[in-house]
BAZA-555059 format. One line per 2 residues: their letters; for each residue z, x, y of C-alpha. Coordinates in steps of 0.001 Angstrom, whole numbers. Each point is the difference from the previous one (the first is absolute). Layout:
BEGIN
a	Z X Y | ...
***
This chain:
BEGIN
xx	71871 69202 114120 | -3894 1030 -901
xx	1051 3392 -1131 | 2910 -1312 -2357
xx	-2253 -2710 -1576 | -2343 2636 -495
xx	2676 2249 -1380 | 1014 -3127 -2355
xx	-3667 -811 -1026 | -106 4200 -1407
xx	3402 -52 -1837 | -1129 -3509 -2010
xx	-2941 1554 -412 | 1281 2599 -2005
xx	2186 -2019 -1533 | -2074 -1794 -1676
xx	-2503 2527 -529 | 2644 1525 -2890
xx	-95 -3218 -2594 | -3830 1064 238
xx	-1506 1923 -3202 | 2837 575 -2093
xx	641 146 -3971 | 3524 -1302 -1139
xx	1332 712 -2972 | 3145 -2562 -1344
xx	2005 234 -2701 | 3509 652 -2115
xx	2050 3062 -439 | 1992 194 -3558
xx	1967 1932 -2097 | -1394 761 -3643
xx	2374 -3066 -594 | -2622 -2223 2600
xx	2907 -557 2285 | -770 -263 3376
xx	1089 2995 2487 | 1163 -658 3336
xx	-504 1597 3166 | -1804 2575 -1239
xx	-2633 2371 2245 | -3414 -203 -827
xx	-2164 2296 1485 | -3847 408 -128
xx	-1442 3152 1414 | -3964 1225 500
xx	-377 2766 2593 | 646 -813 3165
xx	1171 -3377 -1108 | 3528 -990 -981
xx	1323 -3241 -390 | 3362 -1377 -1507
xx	1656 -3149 -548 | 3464 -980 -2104
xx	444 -2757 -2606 | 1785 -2937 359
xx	3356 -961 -1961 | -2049 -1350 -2977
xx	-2421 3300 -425 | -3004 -1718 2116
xx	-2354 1858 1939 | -3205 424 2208
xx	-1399 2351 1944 | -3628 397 2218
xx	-1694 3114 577 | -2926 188 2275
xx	-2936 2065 -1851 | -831 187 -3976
xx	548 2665 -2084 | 2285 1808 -2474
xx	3548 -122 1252 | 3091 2018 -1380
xx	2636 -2778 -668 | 3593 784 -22
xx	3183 -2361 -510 | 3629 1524 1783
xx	3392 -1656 -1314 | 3082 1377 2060
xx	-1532 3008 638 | -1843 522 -3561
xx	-3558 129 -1163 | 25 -2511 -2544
xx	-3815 -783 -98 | -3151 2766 656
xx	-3347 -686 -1109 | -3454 -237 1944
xx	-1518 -3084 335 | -3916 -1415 1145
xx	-119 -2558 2592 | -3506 -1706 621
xx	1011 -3526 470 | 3126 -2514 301
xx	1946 424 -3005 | 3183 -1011 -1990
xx	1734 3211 -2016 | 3947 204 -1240
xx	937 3404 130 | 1894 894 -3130
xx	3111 2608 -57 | 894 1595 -3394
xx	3726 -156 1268 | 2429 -2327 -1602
xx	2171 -2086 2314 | 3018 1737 -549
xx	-1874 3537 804 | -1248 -1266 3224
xx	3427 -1193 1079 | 978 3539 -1278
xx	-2477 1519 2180 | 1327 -2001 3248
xx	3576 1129 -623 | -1279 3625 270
xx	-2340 -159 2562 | 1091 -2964 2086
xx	703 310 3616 | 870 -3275 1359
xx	-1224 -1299 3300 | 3373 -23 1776
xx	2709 2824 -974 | 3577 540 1343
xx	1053 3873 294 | 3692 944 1160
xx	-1129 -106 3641 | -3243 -2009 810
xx	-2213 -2489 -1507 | -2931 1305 -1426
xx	-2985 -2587 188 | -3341 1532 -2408
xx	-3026 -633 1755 | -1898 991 -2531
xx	1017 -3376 -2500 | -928 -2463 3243
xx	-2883 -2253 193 | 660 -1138 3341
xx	537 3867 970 | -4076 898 -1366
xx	-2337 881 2683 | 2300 -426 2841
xx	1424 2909 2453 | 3996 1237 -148
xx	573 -2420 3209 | -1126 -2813 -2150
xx	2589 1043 -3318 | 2857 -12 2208
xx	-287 -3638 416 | 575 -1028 -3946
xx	2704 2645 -104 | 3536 -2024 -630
xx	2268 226 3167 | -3218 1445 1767
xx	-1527 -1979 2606 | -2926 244 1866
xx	-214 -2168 3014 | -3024 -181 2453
xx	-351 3475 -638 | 3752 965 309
xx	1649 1682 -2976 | 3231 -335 -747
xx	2808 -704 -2721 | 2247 -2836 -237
xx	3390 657 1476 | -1092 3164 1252
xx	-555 302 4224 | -2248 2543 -596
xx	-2308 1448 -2998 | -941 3773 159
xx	-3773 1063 -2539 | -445 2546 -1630
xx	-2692 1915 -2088 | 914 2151 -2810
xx	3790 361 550 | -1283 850 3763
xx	576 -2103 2682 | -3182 -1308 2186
xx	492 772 3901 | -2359 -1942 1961
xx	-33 -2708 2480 | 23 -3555 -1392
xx	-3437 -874 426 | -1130 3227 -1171
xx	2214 -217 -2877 | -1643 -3131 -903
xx	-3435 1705 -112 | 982 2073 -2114
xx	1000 -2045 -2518 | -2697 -1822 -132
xx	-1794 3062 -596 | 1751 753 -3385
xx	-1746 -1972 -3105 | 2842 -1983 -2130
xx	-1765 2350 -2864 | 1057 2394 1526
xx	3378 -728 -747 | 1712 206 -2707
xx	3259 -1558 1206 | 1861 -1091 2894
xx	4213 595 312 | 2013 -2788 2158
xx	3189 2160 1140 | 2099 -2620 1827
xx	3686 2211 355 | -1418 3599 309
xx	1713 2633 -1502 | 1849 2595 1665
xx	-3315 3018 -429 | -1235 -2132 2868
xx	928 -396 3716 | 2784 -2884 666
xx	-1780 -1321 2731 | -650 -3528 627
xx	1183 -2790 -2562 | -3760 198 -1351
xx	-1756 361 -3328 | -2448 1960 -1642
xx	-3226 -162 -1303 | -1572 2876 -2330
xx	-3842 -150 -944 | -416 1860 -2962
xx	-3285 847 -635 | -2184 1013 -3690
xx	-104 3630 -368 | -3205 880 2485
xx	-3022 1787 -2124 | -1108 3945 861
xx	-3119 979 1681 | -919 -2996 2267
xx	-864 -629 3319 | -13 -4512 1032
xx	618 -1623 3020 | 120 -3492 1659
xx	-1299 -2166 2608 | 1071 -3084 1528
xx	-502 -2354 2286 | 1884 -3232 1496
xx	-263 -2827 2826 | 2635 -2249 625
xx	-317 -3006 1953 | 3218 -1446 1458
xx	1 -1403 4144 | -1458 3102 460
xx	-1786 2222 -2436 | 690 3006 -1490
xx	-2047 3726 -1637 | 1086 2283 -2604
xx	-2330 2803 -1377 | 1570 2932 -2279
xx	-702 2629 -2381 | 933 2238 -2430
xx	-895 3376 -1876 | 1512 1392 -2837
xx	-372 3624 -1527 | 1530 1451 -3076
xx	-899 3448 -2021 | 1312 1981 -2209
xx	3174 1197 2298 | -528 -2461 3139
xx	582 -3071 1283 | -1063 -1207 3061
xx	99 -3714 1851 | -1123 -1249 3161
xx	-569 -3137 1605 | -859 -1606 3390
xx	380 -3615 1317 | -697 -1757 3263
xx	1632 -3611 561 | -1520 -1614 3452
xx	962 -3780 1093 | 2421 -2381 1338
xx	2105 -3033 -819 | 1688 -2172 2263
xx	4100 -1038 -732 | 1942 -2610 1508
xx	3252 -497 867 | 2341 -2664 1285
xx	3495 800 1256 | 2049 -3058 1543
xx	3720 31 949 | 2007 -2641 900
xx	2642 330 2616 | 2609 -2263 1192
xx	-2139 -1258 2967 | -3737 982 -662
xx	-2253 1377 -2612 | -2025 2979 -53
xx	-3076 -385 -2146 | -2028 3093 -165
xx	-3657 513 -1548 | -1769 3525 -773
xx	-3411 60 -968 | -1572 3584 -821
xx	-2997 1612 -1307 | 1022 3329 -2001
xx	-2946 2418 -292 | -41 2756 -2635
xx	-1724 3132 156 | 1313 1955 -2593
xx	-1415 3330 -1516 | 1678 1593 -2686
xx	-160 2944 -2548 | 1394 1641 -2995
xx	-657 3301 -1557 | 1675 1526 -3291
xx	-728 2857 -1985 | 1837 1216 -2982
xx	-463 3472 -2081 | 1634 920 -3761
xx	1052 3560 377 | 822 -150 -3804
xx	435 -2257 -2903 | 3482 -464 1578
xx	-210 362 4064 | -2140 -2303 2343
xx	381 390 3433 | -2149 -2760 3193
xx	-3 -612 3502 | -793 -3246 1407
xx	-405 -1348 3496 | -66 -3628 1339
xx	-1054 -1168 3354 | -506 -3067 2289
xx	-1987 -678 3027 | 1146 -3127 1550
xx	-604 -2332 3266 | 1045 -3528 -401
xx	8 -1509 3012 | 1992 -3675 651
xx	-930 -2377 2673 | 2191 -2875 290
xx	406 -3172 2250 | 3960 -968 476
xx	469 -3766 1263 | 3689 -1254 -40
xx	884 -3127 1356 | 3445 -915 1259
xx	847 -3814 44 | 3017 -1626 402
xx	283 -3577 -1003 | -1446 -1705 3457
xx	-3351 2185 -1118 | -1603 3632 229
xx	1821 1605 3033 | -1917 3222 -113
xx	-2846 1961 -1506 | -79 4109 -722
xx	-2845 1340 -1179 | -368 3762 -1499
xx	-3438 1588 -726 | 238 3307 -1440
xx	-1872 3451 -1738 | 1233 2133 -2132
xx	-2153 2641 -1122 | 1527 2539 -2643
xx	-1190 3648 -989 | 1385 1195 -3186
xx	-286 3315 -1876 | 1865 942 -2933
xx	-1044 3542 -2374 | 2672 292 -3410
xx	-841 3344 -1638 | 1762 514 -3496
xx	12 3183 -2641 | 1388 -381 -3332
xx	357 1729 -3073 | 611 -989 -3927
xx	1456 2237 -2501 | 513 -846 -3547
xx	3119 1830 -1082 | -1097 -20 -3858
xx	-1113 -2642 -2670 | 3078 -2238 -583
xx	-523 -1885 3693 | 1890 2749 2598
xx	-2022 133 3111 | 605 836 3688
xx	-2218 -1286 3085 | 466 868 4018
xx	-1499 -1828 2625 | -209 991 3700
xx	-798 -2671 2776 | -958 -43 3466
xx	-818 -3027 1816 | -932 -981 3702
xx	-432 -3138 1606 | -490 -966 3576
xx	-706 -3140 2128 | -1250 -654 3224
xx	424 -3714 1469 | -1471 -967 3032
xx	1561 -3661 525 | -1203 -2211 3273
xx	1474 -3041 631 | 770 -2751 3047
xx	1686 -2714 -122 | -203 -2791 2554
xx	2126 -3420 344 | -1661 -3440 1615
xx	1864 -3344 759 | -1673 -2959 -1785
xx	-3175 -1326 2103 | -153 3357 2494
xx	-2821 2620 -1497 | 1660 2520 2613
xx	2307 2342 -1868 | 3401 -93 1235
xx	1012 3510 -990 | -1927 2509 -1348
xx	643 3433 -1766 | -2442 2737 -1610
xx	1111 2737 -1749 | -1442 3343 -2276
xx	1918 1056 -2648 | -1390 3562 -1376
xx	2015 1061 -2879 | -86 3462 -2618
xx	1448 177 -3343 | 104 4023 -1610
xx	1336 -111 -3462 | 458 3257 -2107
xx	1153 39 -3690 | 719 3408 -1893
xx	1018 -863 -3827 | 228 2168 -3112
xx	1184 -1027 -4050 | 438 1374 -2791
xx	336 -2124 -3421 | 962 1094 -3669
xx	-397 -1701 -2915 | 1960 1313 -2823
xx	471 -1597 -3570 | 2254 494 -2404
xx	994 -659 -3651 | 3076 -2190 1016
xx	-1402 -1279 3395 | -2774 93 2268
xx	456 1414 3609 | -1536 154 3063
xx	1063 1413 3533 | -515 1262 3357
xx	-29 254 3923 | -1750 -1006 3050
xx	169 990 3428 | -1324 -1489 3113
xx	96 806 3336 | -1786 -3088 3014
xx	-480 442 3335 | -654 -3454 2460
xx	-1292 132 3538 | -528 -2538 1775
xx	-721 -1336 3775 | -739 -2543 2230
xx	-1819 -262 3479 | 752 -3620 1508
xx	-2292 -352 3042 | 444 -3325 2026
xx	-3703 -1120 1312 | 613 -3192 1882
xx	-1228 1469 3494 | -3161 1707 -2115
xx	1606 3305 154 | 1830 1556 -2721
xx	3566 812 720 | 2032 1610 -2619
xx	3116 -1623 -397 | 2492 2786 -1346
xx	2600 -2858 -836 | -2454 -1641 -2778
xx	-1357 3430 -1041 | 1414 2220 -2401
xx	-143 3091 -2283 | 2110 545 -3365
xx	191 2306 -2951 | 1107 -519 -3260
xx	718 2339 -2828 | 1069 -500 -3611
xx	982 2117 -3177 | 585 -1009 -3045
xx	985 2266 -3251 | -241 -1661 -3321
xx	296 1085 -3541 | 546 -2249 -3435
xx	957 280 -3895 | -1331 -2792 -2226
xx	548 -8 -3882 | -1121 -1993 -2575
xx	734 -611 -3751 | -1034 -2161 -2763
xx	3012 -872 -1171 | -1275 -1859 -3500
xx	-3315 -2076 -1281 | 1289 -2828 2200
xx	1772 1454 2903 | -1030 2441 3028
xx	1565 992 2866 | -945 2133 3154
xx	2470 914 3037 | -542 1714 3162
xx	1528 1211 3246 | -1985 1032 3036
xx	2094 1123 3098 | -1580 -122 3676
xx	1972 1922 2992 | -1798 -1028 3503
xx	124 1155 3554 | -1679 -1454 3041
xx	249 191 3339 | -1921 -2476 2908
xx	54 813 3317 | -915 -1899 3558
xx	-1252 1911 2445 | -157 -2710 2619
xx	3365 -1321 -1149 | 1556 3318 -580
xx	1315 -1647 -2997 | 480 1810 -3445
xx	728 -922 -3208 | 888 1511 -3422
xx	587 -1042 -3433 | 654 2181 -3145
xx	908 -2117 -3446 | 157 1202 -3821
xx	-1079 -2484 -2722 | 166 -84 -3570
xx	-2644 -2426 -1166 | 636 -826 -4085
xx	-2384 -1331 -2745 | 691 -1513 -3266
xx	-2369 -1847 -2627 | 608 -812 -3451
xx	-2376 -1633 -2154 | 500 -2161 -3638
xx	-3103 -128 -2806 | 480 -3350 -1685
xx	-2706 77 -1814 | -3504 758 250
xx	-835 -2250 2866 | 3197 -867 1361
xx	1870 2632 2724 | 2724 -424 1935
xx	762 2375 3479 | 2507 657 2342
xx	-266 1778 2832 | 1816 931 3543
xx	-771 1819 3153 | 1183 761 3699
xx	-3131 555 2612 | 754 691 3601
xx	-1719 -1323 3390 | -479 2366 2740
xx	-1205 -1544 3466 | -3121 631 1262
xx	-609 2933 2803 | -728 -2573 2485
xx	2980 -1994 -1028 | 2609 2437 1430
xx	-2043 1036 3701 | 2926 -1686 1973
xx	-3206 -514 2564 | -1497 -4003 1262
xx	-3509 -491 -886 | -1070 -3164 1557
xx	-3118 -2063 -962 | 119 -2675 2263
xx	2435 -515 3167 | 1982 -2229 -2194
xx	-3 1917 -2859 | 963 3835 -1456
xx	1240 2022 -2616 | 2583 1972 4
xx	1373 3077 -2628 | 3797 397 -1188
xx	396 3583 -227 | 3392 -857 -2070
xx	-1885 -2061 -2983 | 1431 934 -3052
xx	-1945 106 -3075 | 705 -2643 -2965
xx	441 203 -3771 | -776 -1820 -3069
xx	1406 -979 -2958 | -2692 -1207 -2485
xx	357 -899 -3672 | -2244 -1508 -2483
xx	512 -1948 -3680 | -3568 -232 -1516
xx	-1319 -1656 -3386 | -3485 1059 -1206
xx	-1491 -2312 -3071 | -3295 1204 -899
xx	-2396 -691 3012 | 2085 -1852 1907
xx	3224 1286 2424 | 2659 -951 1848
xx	3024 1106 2328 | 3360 -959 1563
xx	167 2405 3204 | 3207 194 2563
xx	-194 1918 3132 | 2829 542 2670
xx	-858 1279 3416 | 3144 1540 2184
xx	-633 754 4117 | -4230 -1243 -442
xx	-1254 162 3609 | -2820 -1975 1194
xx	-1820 -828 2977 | 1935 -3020 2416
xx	-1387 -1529 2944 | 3357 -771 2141
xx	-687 -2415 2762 | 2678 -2256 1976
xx	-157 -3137 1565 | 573 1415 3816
xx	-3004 2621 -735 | -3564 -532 -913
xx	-494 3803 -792 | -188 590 -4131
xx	681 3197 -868 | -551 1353 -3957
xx	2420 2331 -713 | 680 1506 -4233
xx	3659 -500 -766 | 2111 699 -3118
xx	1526 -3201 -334 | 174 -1759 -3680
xx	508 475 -3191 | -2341 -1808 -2956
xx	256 -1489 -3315 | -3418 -429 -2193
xx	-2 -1547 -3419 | -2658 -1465 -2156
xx	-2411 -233 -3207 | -3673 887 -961
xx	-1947 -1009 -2317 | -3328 891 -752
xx	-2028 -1651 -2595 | -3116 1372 -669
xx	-2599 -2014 -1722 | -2970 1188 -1708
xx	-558 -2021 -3684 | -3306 -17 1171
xx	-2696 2623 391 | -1684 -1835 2898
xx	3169 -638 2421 | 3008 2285 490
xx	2649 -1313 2331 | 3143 1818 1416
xx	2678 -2393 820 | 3232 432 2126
xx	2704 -1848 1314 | 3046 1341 1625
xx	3311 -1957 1047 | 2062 1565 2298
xx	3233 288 2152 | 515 1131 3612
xx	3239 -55 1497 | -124 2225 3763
xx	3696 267 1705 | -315 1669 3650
xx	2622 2181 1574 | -805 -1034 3509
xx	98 -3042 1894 | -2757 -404 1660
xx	-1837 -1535 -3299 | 1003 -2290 -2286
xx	2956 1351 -2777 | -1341 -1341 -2957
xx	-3307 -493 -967 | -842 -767 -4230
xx	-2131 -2206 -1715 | -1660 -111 -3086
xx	-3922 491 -474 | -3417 673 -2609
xx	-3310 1210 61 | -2471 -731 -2347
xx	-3231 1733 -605 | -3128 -451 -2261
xx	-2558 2453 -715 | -3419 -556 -2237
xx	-3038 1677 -1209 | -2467 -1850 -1394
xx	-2691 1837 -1998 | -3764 -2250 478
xx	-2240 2020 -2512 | 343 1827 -3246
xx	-925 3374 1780 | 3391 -559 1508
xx	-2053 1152 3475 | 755 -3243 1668
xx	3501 -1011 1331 | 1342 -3028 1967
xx	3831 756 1521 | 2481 -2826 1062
xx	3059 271 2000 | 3102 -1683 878
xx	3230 824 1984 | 2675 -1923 1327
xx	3368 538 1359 | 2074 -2032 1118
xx	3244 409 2892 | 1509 2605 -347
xx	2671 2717 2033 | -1406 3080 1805
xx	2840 1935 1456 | 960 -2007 3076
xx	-3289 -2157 -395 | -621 -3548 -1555
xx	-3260 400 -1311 | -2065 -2774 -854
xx	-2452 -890 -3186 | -3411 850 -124
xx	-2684 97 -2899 | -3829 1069 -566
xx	-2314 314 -2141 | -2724 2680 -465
xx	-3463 -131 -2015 | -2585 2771 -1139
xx	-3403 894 -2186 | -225 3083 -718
xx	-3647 1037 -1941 | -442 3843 -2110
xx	-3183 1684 -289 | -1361 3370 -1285
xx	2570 10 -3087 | 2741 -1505 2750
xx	-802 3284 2503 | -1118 -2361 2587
xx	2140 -2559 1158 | -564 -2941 2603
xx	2932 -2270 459 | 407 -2980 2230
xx	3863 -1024 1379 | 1657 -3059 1990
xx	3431 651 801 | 2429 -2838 1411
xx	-2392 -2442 -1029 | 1289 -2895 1880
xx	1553 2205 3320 | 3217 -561 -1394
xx	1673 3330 45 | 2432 -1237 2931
xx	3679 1169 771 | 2684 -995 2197
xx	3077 1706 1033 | 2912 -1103 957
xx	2820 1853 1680 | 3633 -1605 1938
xx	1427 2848 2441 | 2616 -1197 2750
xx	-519 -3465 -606 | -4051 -7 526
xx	-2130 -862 -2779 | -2924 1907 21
xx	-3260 -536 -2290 | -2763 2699 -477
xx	-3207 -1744 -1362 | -2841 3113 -1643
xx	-3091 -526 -1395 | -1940 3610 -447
xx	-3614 -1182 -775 | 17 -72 -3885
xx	-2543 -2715 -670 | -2920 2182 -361
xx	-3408 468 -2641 | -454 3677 -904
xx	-3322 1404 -1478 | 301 3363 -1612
xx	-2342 2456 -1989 | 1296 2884 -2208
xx	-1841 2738 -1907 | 1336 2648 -1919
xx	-2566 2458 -1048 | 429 3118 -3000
xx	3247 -318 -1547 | 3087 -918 2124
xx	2339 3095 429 | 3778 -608 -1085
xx	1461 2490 2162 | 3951 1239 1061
xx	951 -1728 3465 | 3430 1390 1410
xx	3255 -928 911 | 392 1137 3307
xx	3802 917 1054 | -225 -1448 3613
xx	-1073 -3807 -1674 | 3076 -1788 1178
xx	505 1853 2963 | -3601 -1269 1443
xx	352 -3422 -1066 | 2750 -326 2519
xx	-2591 1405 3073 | -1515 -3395 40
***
């Protein structure tokens, strides 16, 4: 407690220390008719100093800078100099800045050169970064969360109605681990960017894979001849605490462009669950208590050369180092209703080693001037996973410290996953209609096996009946047309088809069991879009994704974690498909939706116990079918230039109907979430932020699960220095520890509830700097993306 008072005591410090010996100059910007302009950028610039502020709604302004002197002034309306003059600034002082421009010719000017904050193209929502207050001096990580239908929660980004979200840089999507994905982000400046594209239905250029959306950082077009970097810094304090150190070096001449970065993550946090079922003549209430550790090294390398004016061909190369290790302490308690009959308790270690190298070449060609171009990518990726897993579990009668039965056991386990991928993708417009098409190819190879050695007499003995070895192979072949016209001023339209032939094949050694699948899919994408007027657009838009199971999810094989407890594979999972559509209204800065989604054969993961059998055994099944239906809303507020806040609420339907009947036939219900996001800007200098916020939601249908409320709120300072290079930023997330779920789940009769709390409430201290000028640089799409998602 010492060290963070002492941390405290420096960041108020230097707080304060920037209302100290400053000059402010206040005023009104007119017209020549001495009508007050709104929200206009002023800008006062003197070397290495720049500082900028925007008037309020009646023209009124003010503005500190921290040193005397002759300043070059400059006044911005949408996107126009309207003001340029230099001005001398010795004390406090009160000058209205005059434009020659009329009224009307201003408005003029912001018809031409207007770019509002929040735009709606045929496929994706395109939020501006660069017309954000909240947005200034924060990271990319940071932007997400103001985005409408974006949400960034305890430093989980997703998009609303969307299981899973998908980022990408520069048309080119990001492949690194989560936590390493979130390091980089942080390490891009929201100046950086000039904006950022929500894509909620893909369209069919991209894999159908997983009922996710898109995000696409677009960044400002990066400046010749520099070389810039980055360092940063963060501890997190949470039960346990938690280190992460990274940096970054960036290169570009003439013909070259080169990127590299490192980061290390060290730490550990400690979740908690609670798992209780209630049978007809006892209850089983289990507790797990764990400390995760993290030890987590990772790299990325990328280096791009222009052959020509027209040609650019790159190579880059990700890899991860990784040894989390998970100690846990399993206590379950059976009672029945005399008392507590029995107690089993399960210590255990799981230590992990994980490797994984992705090597990908690519090439751009620009076919001529009108927009044509070509690009190939080639992918290779490895991953592979040792677990060493020791566990015993031991059973006592209440009052007798003596075990009555007692079993130890090793579980060493490998994991060899090899993915070969190649595309090729054409973009090729034309006076009557834009196209775009191409083909992908990927071929994935899955080993995996298991040594199960029983260690109750202190000597291993390998069990062959619990051990196992099985291969898995998959090929897929994919190619897709999409076309897109504008069809009038007001309408536009864009349809695609992509079409996706798979093979795979799993097979059990220790079983002798194999099984294949081949299926052809055609997955189809439509959007049409209506210009009401200047600020008012209406969208439609419709997709079909596809689910394919995980590798682990079809080895037919038992993996058991406790003697009570394992999981087991169903080599005969099908994958699932989904229907998605979308009605959307756009009106100015502010959006909303009406979304349906229909899921047909979903599998998911169902614990099947009986009443005769204390054993629980997970096992993935295809087994319902799944209505979703609701509205968003998104409100974004930001009248004044001191507080921008990004408001969303989203009312929704959930109606689950199962195929089997071991759980319950029908499960619907009606739910909402609600979230609040603000930035509050403390100074002038605009290098002093406060953040606030709030997220609730309340009971709502997962699957097979009853899940139950939960809301929290999360706080944060952030301070910029050195012309906002260096950043320090203080964060409390889940406030109040209130970041709670329960699940709830009916199979055969037994009601059983799964309580999780995953250490959120934690205080995070971080320190940024970017030195030279931050590179804007090409990241790629790798071919093999969805593929390793599923090796998780």
């Amino acid at each position: 407690m010492l060290i963070m008072k002492n941390i405290l005591f420096f960041l108020t410090f230097i707080f304060f220390g920037i209302f100290i010996k400053s000059q402010t100059i206040s005023g009104l910007v007119v017209n020549s008719q001495n009508q007050g302009i709104a929200y206009a950028e002023i800008s006062l610039i003197k070397e290495n100093i720049k500082k900028n502020t925007i008037s309020n709604s009646n023209g009124n302004y003010e503005i500190s800078v921290p040193e005397k002197g002759t300043y070059k002034l400059s006044v911005v309306k949408d996107g126009e100099v309207i003001i340029k003059k230099e001005i001398g600034i010795t004390e406090n002082k009160t000058e209205n800045l005059i434009s020659e421009l009329k009224e009307s010719q201003i408005q003029g000017v912001s018809i031409a050169g207007k770019k509002k904050l929040i735009e709606r193209k045929i496929d994706r929502l395109v939020f501006n970064v660069e017309n954000s207050i909240s947005a200034s001096g924060g990271d990319a990580l940071e932007t997400m969360g103001i985005i409408p239908g974006v949400k960034v929660v305890n430093d989980q980004i997703g998009i609303i109605g969307k299981s899973k979200v998908s980022i990408m840089v520069n048309d080119r999507l990001i492949q690194l681990s989560e936590n390493d994905l979130l390091s980089f982000l942080r390490s891009i400046k929201s100046e950086d960017i000039k904006n950022i594209e929500v894509i909620t239905n893909p369209p069919s250029k991209y894999d159908s894979e997983g009922n996710s959306g898109l995000i696409n950082i677009k960044l400002k077009k990066a400046k010749e001849n520099y070389l810039s970097g980055n360092l940063k810094t963060s501890y997190t304090q949470a039960t346990y605490s938690m280190g992460n150190y990274g940096a970054g070096l960036n290169y570009q001449k003439k013909k070259i462009t080169l990127s590299t970065n490192i980061d290390y993550e060290n730490g550990s946090i400690a979740p908690y669950q609670e798992y209780t079922l209630y049978y007809p003549s006892y209850t089983w209430f289990e507790t797990n208590k764990s400390r995760s550790f993290r030890d987590n090294l990772s790299g990325r390398f990328s280096l791009d050369y222009e052959i020509s004016k027209k040609t650019t061909i790159g190579i880059q190369y990700l890899g991860g180092i990784n040894n989390p290790i998970r100690k846990g302490n399993n206590s379950s308690e059976i009672s029945s209703k005399k008392g507590l009959d029995s107690l089993i308790i399960t210590p255990s270690d799981l230590r992990l080693k994980k490797y994984n190298h992705a090597v990908n070449l690519h090439t751009i060609t620009k076919l001529d001037s009108t927009g044509k171009k070509i690009s190939f990518d080639l992918d290779y990726f490895t991953f592979n996973s040792n677990a060493d897993n020791q566990f015993s579990t031991s059973s006592y009668l209440p009052g007798d410290y003596n075990a009555k039965t007692f079993l130890s056991a090793n579980n060493l386990s490998n994991q060899d996953i090899k993915i070969y991928s190649s595309k090729a993708d054409i973009e090729f417009p034309l006076k009557w209609v834009t196209l775009s098409f191409g083909a992908k190819v990927s071929f994935i190879n899955n080993k995996s096996d298991v040594l199960y050695f029983n260690t109750t007499n202190g000597n291993p003995f390998l069990d062959f009946g619990k051990s196992n070895t099985f291969d898995y192979k998959e090929n897929t072949q994919a190619i897709y047309l999409s076309g897109s016209k504008k069809l009038s001023k007001k309408w536009e339209t864009q349809l695609g088809f992509r079409l996706e032939n798979t093979q795979t094949k799993g097979y059990s050694e220790t079983l002798d069991q194999a099984n294949k699948n081949n299926y052809t899919k055609l997955f189809p994408t439509l959007y049409i879009n209506y210009l009401m007027n200047e600020n008012s657009v209406f969208g439609f838009n419709y997709n079909r994704r596809i689910d394919r199971p995980t590798y682990s999810d079809l080895n037919p094989f038992r993996f058991y974690t406790t003697k009570y407890n394992y999981g087991e594979g169903n080599p005969f999972l099908q994958p699932y498909f989904t229907d998605n559509f979308e009605i959307s209204y756009s009106y100015k800065n502010n959006y909303a939706s009406a979304y349906l989604s229909y899921i047909n054969n979903g599998f998911d993961q169902v614990t099947y116990v009986s009443a005769d059998n204390p054993v629980q055994a997970i096992i993935p099944s295809n087994f319902y079918k799944q209505i979703n239906l609701g509205i968003l809303e998104s409100y974004l507020f930001n009248k004044w230039k001191w507080w921008e806040s990004n408001n969303q609420a989203n009312i929704f339907y959930t109606k689950t109907m199962s195929d089997i009947p071991n759980t319950l036939t029908d499960l619907s219900g009606w739910s909402a979430s609600v979230s609040s996001n603000n930035s509050f800007t403390l100074n002038s200098a605009k290098t002093l932020k406060a953040e606030l916020g709030f997220n609730y939601q309340s009971p709502s249908i997962a699957n097979s699960y009853k899940m139950s409320s939960f809301y929290y709120f999360n706080t944060g300072l952030k301070l910029s220095l050195l012309e906002k290079k260096l950043q320090i930023a203080l964060n409390i997330m889940d406030i109040f520890r209130t970041y709670k779920m329960t699940f709830t789940q009916v199979v055969n009769g037994i009601k059983q509830e799964n309580f999780d709390y995953r250490d959120t409430q934690k205080i995070r201290i971080s320190v940024n700097w970017n030195f030279g000028k931050t590179l804007k640089i090409q990241s790629r799409k790798l071919s093999n993306e969805e593929e390793k998602k599923r090796a998780n």
